[in-house]
C-alpha positions in Angstrom: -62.8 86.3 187.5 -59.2 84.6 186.5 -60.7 81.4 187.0 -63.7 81.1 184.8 -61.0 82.9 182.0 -59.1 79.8 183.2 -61.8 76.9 182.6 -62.6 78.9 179.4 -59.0 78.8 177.9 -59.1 74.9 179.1 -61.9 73.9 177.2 -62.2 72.7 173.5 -64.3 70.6 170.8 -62.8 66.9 172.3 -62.5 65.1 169.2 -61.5 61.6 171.2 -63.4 60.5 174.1 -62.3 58.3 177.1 -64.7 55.7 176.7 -63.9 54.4 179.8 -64.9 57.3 181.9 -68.3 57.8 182.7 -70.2 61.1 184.0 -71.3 60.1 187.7 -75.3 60.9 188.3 -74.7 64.1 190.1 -73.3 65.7 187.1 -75.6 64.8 184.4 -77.9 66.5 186.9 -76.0 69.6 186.8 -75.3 69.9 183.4 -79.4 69.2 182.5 -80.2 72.0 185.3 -78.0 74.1 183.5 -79.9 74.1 180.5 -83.7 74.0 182.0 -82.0 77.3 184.3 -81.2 79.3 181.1 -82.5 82.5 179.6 -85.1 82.1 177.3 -87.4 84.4 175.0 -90.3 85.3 177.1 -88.9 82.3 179.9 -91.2 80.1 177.7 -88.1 77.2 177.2 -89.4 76.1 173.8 -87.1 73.3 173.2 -86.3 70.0 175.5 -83.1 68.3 176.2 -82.5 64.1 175.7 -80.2 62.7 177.6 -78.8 59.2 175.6 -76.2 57.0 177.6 -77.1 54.0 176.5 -74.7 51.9 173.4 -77.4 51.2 171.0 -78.6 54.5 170.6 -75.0 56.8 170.5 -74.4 54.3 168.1 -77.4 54.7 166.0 -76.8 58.9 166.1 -73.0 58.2 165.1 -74.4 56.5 162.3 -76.5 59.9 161.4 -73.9 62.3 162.2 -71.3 61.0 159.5 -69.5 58.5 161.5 -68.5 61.0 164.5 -66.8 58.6 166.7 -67.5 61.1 169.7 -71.5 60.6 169.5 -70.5 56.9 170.3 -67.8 57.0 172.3 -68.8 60.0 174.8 -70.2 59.2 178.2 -73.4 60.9 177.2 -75.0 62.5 174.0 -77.5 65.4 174.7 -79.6 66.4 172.1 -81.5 70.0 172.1 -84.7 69.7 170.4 -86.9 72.7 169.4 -90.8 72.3 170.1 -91.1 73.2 166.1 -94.6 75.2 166.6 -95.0 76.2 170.0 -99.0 76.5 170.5 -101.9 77.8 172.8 -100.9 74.9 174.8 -97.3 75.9 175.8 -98.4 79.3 176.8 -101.6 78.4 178.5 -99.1 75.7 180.6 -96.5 78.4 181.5 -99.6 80.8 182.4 -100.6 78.2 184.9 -96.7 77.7 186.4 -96.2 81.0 186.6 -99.3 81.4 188.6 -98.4 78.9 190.8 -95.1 79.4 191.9 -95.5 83.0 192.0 -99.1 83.1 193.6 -100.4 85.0 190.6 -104.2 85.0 190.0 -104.2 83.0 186.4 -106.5 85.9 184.8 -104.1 88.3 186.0 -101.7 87.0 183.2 -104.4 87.2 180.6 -102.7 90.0 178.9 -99.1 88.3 178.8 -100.8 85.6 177.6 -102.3 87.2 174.8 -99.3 89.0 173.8 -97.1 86.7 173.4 -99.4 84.0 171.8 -99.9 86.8 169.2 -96.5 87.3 169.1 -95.9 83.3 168.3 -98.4 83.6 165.8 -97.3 86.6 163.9 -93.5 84.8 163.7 -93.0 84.1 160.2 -89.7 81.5 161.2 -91.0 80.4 164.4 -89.1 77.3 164.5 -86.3 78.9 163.8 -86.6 81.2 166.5 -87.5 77.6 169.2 -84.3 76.4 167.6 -81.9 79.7 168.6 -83.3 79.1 172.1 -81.5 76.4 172.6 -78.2 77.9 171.5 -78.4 80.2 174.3 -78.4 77.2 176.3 -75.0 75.1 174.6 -73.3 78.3 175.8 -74.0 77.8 179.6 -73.9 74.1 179.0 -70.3 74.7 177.7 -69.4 77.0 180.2 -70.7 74.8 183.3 -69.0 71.7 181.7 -65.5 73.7 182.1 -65.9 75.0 185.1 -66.0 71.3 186.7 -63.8 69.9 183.7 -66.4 67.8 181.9 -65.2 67.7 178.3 -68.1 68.5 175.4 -67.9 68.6 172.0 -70.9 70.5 170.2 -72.0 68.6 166.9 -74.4 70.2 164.1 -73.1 68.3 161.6 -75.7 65.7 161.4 -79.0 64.3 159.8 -81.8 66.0 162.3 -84.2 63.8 160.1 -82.9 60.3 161.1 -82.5 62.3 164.7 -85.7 62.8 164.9 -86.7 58.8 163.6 -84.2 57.2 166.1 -85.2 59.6 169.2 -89.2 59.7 168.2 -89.3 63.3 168.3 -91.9 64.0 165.7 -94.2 62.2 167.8 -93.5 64.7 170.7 -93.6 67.9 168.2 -89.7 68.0 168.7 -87.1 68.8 166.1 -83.4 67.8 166.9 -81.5 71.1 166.8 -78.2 70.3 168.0 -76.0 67.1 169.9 -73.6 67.6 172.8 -71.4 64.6 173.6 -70.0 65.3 177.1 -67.7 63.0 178.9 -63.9 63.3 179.3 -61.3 63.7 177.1 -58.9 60.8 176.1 -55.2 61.1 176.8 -54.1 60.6 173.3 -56.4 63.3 171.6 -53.5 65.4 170.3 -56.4 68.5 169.9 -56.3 69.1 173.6 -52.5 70.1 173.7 -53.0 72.6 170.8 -53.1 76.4 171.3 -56.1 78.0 171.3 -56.7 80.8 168.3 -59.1 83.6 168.7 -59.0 87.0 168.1 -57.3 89.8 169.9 -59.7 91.3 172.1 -58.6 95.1 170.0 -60.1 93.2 167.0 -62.9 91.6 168.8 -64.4 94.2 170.9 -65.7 97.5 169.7 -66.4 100.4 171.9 -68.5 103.0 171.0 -67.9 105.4 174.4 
């Protein structure tokens, strides 16, 4: 338990990357099953993750995120994206995987189905809700990336618009929702060797027994 309190009290928003230092394969695969592995609404993932390493492009987001030098200098930028209006298509697709991997008869999910297209279609901020799924998965993305001290440094402050131009997400029914530079931190940020403030857990948690 001590250590994931540990990695936890390790980890903050790196404001200087070690450009440098690059994320081998391995754990850009972990980090990307992190996120497909989360908890979801329904388990219906509607958002996608994309993973940008190359210069050009961290460049170009720098550019739309105010100048943030991490988007450019990080060993890799992911973006979440939320599927803006998840359709018949999404549900009618997971149907079909959950019927295969858990040897379901399709029509025996008929009901599910149903439900929870009428639920999407009742929603009156349903790209709002896509777009809260994927904060549910920066948190295990943050968590993961301490636990095996990969710095990250979650960014909202930028134009999802010219996100959306430079990464052709409106093409693929995407919105861009939120950016993750991960990669390590560099010697000289001064942000890693200052305390971290929270609240007292008295003034944060409150029990009702």
């Amino acid at each position: 338990m001590q250590s994931i309190i540990d990695d936890l009290n390790w980890r903050y928003a790196v404001k200087k990357f070690d450009t440098k230092r690059t994320l081998n394969p391995k754990d850009v695969d972990v980090l990307a099953e992190t996120m497909r592995l989360t908890a979801t609404s329904y388990g219906l993932m509607p958002f996608r993750l994309i993973i940008v390493d190359d210069h050009e492009t961290k460049n170009q987001l720098r550019d739309a995120s105010w100048g943030q030098s991490q988007l450019s200098d990080a060993s890799h930028v992911f973006v979440l994206c939320s599927i803006v209006q998840p359709s018949r298509a999404e549900v009618d697709n997971y149907m079909q995987l959950i019927s295969k991997e858990r040897e379901i008869p399709r029509e025996n999910l008929n009901a599910f189905a149903d439900n929870l297209m009428k639920k999407l279609e009742n929603s009156p901020n349903l790209s709002d809700w896509s777009a809260r799924q994927a904060y549910i998965a920066l948190g295990a993305l943050l968590t993961v990336c301490a636990s095996r001290r990969i710095d990250a440094c979650p960014i909202e402050g930028f134009d999802p618009q010219q996100y959306d131009q430079i990464l052709n997400l409106a093409e693929r029914g995407l919105h861009a929702v939120l950016a993750i530079p991960v990669g390590y931190r560099a010697k000289d940020d001064k942000y890693q060797f200052v305390k971290k403030v929270r609240l007292a857990k008295e003034d944060f948690v409150i029990s009702k027994s």
